[in-house]
C-alpha positions as CSV (number, residue, x, y, z in Angstrom):
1,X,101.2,85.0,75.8
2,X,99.3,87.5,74.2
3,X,101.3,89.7,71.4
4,X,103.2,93.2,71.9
5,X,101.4,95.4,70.0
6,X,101.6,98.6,72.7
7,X,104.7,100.8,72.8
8,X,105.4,103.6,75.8
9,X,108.1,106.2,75.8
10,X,108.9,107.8,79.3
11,X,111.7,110.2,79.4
12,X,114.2,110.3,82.9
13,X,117.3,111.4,84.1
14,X,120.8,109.4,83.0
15,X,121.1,108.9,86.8
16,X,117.6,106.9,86.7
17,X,118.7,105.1,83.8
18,X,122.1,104.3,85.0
19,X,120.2,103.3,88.0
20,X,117.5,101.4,86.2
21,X,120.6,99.7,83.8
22,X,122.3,98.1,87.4
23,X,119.6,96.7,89.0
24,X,118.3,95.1,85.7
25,X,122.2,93.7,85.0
26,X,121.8,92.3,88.8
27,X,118.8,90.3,88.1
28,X,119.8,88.8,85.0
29,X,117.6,90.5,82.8
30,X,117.5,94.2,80.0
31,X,116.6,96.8,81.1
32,X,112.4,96.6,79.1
33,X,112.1,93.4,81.0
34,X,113.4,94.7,84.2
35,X,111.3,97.9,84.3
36,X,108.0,96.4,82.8
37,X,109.1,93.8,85.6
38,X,108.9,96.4,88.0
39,X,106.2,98.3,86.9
40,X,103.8,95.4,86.4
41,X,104.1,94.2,90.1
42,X,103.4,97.6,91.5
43,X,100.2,97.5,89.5
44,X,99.2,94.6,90.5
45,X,100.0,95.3,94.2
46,X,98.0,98.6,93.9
47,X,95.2,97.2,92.1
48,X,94.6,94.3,94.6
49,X,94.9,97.3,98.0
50,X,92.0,98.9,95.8
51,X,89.9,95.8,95.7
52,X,90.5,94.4,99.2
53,X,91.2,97.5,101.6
54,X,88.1,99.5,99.8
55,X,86.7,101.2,103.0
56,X,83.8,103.4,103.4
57,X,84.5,106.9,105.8
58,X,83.2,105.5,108.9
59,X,85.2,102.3,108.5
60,X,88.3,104.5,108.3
61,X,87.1,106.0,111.5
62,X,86.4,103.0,113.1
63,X,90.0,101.7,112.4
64,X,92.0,105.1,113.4
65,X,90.4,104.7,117.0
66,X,91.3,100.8,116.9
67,X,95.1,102.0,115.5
68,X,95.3,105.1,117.9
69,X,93.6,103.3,121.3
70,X,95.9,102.2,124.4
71,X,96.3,98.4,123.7
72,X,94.7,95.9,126.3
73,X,95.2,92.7,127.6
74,X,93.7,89.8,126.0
75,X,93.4,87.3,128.9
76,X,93.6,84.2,126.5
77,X,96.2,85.6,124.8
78,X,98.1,86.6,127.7
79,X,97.5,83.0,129.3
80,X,98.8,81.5,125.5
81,X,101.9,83.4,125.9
82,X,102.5,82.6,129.8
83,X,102.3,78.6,128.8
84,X,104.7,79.4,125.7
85,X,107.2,80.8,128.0
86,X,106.8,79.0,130.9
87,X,107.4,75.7,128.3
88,X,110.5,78.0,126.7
89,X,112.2,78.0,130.6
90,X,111.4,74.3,131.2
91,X,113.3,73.6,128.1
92,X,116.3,76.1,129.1
């Protein structure tokens, strides 16, 4: 564990704190541990979307048209699905 030698200050509203002060009670923990908790997982979260989903323009393109395009039928997938049911009904 490497040592605490960094301090931050934020300043918030009593609500937030109040807020803040629950959850951390909730989980067992204060309120530092709770929000550096928080904090640190959101970092991490962002910071790995960054490195994975990095695309270029025309890869952002390319993936509105997949997201906004009328869906079509796989026939593999639809045959997968058919045998699923069909062995759902034979057990019903």
């Amino acid at each position: 564990m490497s040592a605490k030698t960094e301090r931050m200050n934020l300043r918030c509203s009593t609500e937030t704190i109040a807020t803040l002060r629950e959850a951390a009670e909730l989980q067992g923990q204060d309120l530092t541990s709770f929000v550096l908790g928080a904090a640190l997982d959101r970092a991490r979260s962002v910071l790995a979307e960054d490195r994975i989903l990095r695309l270029d323009p025309a890869e952002v393109i390319q993936l509105e048209k997949a997201l906004d395009a009328e869906p079509s039928v796989i026939p593999q997938l639809a045959r997968l699905f058919g045998s699923v049911r069909s062995r759902e009904n034979a057990q019903n």
